[in-house]
N, C-alpha and C positions, 0 to 999 in steps of 0.2 A: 294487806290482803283485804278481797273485798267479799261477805260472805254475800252469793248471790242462788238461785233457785234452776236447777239443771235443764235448757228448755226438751232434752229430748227425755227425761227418767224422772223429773220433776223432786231428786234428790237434791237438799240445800246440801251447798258446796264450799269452798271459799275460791278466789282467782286472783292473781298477782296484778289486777290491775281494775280499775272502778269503769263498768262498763260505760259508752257514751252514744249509744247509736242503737237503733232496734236491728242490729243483730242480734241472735239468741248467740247464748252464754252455755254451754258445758260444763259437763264435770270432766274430770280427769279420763277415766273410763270410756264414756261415751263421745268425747273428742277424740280418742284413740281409734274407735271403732269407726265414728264418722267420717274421719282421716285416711284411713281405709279407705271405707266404702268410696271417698271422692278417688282416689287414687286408680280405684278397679274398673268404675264408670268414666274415667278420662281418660283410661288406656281403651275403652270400648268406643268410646266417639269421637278418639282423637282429642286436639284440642281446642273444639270448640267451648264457646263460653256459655253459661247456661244465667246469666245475670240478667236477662231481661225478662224471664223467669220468674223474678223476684221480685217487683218492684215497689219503692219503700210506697208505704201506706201514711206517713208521717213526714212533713215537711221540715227543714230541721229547726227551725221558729220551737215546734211542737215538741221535740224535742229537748230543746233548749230548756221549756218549760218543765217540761217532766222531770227533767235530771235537774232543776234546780229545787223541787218539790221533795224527792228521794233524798237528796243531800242534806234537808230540813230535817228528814222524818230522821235520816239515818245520826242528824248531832241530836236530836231531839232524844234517839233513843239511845245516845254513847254509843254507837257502831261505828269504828275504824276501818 
């Protein structure tokens, strides 16, 4: 389990797996509800894609870098 920061409720969480990508990360709760809401909007527009919407702001080099940094702090600080 990896304890991580809810990006929609800003509740710390934990998640069955160590994030790797600038998607946001949920908690249990609000994954429920956002799972949802995509559910109700994708029967509204059909199933068009809404991913270009979104485009990453971080190349994954950038990445790469960041989650080698997290993975420092997180043995630095005994986080499993």
């Amino acid at each position: 389990m990896t304890r991580v920061t809810c990006a929609s409720c800003g509740d710390r969480c934990e998640v069955p797996f160590r994030p790797t990508t600038n998607k946001p990360v949920y908690c249990k709760d609000c994954f429920g509800k956002k799972d949802d809401s995509n559910r109700r909007d994708s029967n509204r527009r059909g199933s068009r894609d809404n991913s270009d919407r979104h485009q990453n702001k971080y190349s994954e080099r950038d990445l790469d870098i960041i989650n080698e940094k997290l993975n420092k702090i997180m043995k630095a600080l005994d986080i499993h």
